[in-house]
C-alpha positions as CSV (number, residue, x, y, z in Angstrom):
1,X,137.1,86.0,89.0
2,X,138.0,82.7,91.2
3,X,139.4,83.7,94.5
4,X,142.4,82.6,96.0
5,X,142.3,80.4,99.0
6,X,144.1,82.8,100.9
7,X,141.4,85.7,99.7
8,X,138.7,83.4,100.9
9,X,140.6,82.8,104.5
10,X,140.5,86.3,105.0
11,X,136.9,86.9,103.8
12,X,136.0,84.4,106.2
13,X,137.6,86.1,109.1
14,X,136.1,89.4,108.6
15,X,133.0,87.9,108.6
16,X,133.1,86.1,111.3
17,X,134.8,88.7,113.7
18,X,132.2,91.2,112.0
19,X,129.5,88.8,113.4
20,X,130.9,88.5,116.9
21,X,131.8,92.3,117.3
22,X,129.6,94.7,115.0
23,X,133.0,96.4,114.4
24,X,134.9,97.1,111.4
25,X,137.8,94.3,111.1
26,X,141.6,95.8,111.0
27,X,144.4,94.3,109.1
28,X,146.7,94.1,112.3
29,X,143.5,91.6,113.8
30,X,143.1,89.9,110.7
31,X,147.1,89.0,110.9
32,X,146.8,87.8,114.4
33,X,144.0,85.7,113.5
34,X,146.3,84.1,110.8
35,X,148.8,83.2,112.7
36,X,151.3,85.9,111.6
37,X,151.9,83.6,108.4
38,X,151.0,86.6,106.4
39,X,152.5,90.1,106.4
40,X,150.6,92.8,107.0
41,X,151.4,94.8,103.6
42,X,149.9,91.5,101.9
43,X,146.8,91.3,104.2
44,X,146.3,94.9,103.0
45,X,146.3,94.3,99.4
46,X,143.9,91.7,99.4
47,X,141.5,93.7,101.5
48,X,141.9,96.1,98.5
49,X,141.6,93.6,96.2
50,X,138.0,92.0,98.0
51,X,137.0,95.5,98.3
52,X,137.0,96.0,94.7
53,X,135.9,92.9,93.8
54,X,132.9,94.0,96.3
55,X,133.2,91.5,99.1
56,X,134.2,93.6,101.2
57,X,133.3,97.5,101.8
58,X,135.2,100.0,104.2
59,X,132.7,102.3,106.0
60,X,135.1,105.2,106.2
61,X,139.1,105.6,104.7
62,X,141.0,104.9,108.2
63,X,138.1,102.2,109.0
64,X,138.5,98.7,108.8
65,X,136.6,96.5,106.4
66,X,133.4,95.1,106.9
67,X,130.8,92.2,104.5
68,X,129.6,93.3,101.9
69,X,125.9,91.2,101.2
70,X,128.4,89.3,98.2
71,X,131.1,88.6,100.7
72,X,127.7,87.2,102.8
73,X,126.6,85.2,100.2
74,X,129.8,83.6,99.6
75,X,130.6,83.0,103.0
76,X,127.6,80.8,103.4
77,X,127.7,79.1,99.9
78,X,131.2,78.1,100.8
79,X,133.4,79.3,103.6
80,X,130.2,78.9,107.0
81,X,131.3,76.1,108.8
82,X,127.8,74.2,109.2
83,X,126.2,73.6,112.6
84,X,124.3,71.4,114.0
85,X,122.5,72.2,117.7
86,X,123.9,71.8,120.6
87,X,122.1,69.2,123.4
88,X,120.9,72.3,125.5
89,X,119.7,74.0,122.1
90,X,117.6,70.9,121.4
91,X,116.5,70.9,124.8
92,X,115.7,74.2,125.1
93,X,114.0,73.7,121.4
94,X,112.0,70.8,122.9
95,X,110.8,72.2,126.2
96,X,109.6,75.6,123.7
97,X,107.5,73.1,121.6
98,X,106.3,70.8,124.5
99,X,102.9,69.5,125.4
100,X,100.1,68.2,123.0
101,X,98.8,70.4,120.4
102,X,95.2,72.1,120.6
103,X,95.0,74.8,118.0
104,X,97.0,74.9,115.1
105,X,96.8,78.5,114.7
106,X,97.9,78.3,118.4
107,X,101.0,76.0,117.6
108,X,102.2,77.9,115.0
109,X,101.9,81.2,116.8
110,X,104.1,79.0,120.0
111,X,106.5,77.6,117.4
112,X,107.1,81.5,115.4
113,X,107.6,82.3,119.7
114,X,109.9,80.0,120.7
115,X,111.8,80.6,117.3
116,X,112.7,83.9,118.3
117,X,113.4,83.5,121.8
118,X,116.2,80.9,121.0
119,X,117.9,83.0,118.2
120,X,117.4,86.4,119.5
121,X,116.1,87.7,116.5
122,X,112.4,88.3,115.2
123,X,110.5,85.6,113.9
124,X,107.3,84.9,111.8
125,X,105.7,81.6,111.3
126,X,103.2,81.0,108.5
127,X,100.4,78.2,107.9
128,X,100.1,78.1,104.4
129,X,96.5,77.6,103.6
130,X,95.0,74.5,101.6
131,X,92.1,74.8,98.9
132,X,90.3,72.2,100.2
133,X,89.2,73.1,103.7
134,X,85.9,72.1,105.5
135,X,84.2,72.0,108.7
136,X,84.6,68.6,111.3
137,X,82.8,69.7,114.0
138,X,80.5,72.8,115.4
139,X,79.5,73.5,118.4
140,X,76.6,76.1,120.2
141,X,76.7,77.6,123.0
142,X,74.2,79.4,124.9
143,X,74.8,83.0,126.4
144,X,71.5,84.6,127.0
145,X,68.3,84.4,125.1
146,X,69.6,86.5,122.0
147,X,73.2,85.0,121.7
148,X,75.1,82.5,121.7
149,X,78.8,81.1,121.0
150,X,79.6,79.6,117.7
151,X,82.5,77.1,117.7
152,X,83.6,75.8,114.8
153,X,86.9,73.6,114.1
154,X,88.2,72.9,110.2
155,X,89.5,69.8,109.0
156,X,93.2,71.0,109.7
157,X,93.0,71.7,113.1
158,X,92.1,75.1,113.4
159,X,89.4,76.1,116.0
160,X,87.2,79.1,115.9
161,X,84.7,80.9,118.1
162,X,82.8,84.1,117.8
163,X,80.2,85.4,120.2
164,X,76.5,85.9,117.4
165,X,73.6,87.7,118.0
166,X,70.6,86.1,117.6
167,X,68.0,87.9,115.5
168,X,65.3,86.2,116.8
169,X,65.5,84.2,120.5
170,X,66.4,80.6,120.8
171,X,67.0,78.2,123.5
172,X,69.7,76.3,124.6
173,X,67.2,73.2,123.5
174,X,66.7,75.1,120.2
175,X,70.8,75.6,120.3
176,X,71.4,71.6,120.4
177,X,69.1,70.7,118.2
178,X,70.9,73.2,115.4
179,X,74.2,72.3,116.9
180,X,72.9,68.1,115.5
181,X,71.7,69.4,112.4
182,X,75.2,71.8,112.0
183,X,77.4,68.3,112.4
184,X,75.2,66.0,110.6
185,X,74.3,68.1,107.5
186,X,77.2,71.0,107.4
187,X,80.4,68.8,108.3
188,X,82.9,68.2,105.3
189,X,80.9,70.6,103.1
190,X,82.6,72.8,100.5
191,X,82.4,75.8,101.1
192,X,80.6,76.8,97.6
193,X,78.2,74.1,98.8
194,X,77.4,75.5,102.3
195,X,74.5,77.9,101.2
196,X,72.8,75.1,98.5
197,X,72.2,72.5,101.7
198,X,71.1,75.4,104.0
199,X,67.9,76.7,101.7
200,X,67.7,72.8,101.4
201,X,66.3,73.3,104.9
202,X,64.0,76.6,104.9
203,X,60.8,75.1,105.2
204,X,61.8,72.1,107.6
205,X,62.5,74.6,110.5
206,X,60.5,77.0,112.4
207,X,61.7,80.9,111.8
208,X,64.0,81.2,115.0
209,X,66.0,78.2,114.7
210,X,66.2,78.9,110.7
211,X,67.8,82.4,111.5
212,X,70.3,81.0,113.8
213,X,71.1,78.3,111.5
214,X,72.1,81.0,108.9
215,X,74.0,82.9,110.9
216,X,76.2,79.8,111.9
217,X,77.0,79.2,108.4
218,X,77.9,82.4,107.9
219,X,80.2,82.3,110.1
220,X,81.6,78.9,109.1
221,X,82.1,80.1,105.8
222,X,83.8,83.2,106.8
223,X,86.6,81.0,109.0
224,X,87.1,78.4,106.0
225,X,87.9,81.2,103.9
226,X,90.4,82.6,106.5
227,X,92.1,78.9,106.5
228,X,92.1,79.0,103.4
229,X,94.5,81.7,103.2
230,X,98.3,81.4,104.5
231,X,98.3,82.6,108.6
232,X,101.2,85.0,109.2
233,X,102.1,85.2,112.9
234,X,105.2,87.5,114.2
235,X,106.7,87.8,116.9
236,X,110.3,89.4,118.8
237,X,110.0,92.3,116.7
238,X,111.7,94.4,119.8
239,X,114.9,91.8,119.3
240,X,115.8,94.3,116.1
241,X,116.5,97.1,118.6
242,X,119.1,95.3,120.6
243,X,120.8,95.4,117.6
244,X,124.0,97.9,116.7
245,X,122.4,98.2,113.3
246,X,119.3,99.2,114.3
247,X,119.4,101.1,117.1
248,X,118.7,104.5,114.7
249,X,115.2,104.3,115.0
250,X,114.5,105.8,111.6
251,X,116.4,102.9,110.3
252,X,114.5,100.4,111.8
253,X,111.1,101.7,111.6
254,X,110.6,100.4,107.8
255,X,111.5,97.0,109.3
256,X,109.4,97.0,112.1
257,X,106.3,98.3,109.8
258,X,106.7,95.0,107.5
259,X,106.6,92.6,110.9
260,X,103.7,94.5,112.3
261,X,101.4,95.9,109.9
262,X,103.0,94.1,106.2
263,X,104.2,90.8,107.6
264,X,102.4,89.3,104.6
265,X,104.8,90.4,102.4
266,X,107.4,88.5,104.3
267,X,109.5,85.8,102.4
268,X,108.1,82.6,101.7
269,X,109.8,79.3,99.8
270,X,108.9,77.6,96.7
271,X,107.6,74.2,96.4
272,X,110.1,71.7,97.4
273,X,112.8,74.2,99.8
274,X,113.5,73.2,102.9
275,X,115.1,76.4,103.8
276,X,116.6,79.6,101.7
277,X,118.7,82.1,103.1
278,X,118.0,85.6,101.5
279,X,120.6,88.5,102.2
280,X,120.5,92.1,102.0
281,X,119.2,93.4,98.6
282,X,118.4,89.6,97.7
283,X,115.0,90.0,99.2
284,X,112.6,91.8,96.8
285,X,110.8,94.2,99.6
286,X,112.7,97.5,100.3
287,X,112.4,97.5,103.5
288,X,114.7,94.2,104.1
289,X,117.6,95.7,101.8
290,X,119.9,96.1,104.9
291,X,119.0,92.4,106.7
292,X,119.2,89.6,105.8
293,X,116.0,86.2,106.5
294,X,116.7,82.5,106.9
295,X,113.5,80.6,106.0
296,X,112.6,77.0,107.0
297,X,109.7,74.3,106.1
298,X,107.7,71.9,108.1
299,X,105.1,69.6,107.1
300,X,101.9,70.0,109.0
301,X,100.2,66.9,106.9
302,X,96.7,66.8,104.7
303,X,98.8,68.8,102.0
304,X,99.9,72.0,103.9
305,X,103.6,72.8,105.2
306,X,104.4,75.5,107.6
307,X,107.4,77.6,107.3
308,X,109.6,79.5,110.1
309,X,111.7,82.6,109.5
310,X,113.8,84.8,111.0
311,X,114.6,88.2,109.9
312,X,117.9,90.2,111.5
313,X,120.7,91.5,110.2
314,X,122.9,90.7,107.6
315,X,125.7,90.4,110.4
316,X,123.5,87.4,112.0
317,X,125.1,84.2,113.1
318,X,124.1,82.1,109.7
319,X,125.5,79.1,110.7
320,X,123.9,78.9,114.2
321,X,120.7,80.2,113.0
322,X,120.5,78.0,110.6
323,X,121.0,74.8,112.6
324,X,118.6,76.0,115.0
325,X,115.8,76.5,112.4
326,X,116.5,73.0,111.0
327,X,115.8,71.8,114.4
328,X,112.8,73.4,114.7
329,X,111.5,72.4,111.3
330,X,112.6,68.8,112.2
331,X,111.1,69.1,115.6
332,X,107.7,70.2,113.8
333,X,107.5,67.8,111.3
334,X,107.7,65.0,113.7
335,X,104.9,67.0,115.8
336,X,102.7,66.9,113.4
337,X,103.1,63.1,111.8
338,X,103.8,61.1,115.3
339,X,100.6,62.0,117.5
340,X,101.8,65.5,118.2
341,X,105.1,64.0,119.9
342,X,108.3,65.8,119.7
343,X,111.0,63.6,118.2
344,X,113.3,62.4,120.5
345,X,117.0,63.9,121.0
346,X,119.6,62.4,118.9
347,X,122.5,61.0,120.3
348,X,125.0,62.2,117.4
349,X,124.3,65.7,117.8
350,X,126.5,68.4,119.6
């Protein structure tokens, strides 16, 4: 059934006022909000009518009436008034982001950060891993004589270091030499490939440095196969608390569990989406049936995107989260392409 323009103003107004307050919304506010061009005996039949159609529900008989996740999805397929940020939103965005990038696992983890401190909600960033990772550059470095630091940096941008034992002892000599070999033989090697060019070498190299050699490619196998794999990196998850909704604890503990101990099973786009919003029982896991999660994509370059989200709940702000995610993707996407610079702000925006 088509609804009524004046159906639609009032849906709009509950949502809103149910966004702002947390609070049931009453005819007599509803009314005031219309100017008074609408009696009240009419403003309660079409609440009856929304609440049957279900986009609306009324917690309790003498309650006003609250969004139901159809009245939600409406709202922001038509009635959401869209945003874009505001100069001290971009500013605030920027100075977040600022500064060359080092990691990339560290730039994600700052942008999934600064997500959630701007929208007041918990975030979660996600790398999502390429097939066709390799290794630019390793580096050695000596701790004692039976280990040493193995540093190894993939061909998008990650960097990686683990403290090795050493089987047998080596030098820091021995350690440069290997650390040569590592970067001449071992750099933009497949992964399948790794363990064919290392036997390649068993009889050029005396026992020690042969050992060492091995375990360094172990290792550099292990971290392209953790790049190869999307990152998931969360963060804010305290921000649910602060909200009305959660503030049962056995209602928000299923959440919290996903962000901390699931958050791979968080929501991710398809191909091609620059950002979904996904609300109430529209997200497959269980435990996001009572919030809703606005997802984002950025382009990190060599053939992998990035994606920021935001999980709250289905009362959030849509609009403003929304523009401020945008932002961020927009911000990140320039980051990446323009020598790690964040794009200027725009003149048109307010």
């Amino acid at each position: 059934m088509e609804l009524t323009a004046r159906k639609k103003q009032i849906l709009k107004v509950v949502t809103e006022r149910y966004i702002d307050t947390a609070e049931p919304v009453s005819s007599k506010f509803i009314a005031q909000a219309m100017g008074g061009s609408v009696s009240s005996a009419t403003i309660r039949n079409e609440l009856a009518d929304l609440v049957e159609l279900g986009y609306l529900e009324q917690p309790h008989t003498s309650a006003g009436r609250v969004p139901s996740p159809k009245g939600y999805r409406l709202y922001v397929n038509e009635l959401m008034e869209r945003r874009a940020v505001s100069e001290q939103e971009a500013a605030e965005i920027n100075a977040a982001l600022g500064g060359q990038m080092r990691e990339l696992d560290a730039v994600i983890a700052q942008a999934g950060r600064a997500a959630a401190s701007i929208v007041s909600y918990p975030a979660y960033a996600v790398a999502e891993g390429k097939n066709s990772v390799t290794v630019r550059r390793y580096d050695l470095l000596p701790v004692d004589g039976e280990s040493f630091i193995a540093v190894v940096m993939t061909n998008d941008s990650r960097v990686k270091s683990q403290l090795l034992r050493t089987q047998l002892p080596v030098t820091a000599e021995h350690l440069q030499a290997l650390a040569n070999l590592l970067n001449t033989h071992f750099t933009g090697v497949q992964v399948e490939k790794l363990g064919e060019k290392l036997m390649g070498l068993t009889s050029q190299l005396p026992a020690e440095m042969f050992m060492s050699l091995s375990q360094a490619i172990e290792y550099a196998a292990a971290v392209i196969d953790s790049s190869a794999r999307s990152q998931v990196y969360t963060t804010g998850q305290t921000q649910l608390l602060k909200q009305p909704e959660f503030q049962d604890l056995s209602r928000a503990n299923e959440l919290m569990s996903l962000l901390t101990d699931q958050k791979n099973d968080l929501p991710v786009l398809d191909e091609n989406t620059p950002m979904q919003i996904l609300i109430g029982p529209e997200n497959v896991n269980e435990a996001l049936k009572d919030a809703s999660v606005v997802v984002a994509s950025y382009d990190i370059g060599e053939n992998m995107r990035g994606l920021i989200g935001v999980v709250g709940p289905t009362r959030m702000d849509y609009a403003a989260v929304a523009a401020r995610l945008s932002y961020f993707a927009e911000s990140l996407t320039k980051m990446f392409g323009k020598n790690n610079q964040l794009p200027p702000k725009e003149d048109n925006r307010s």
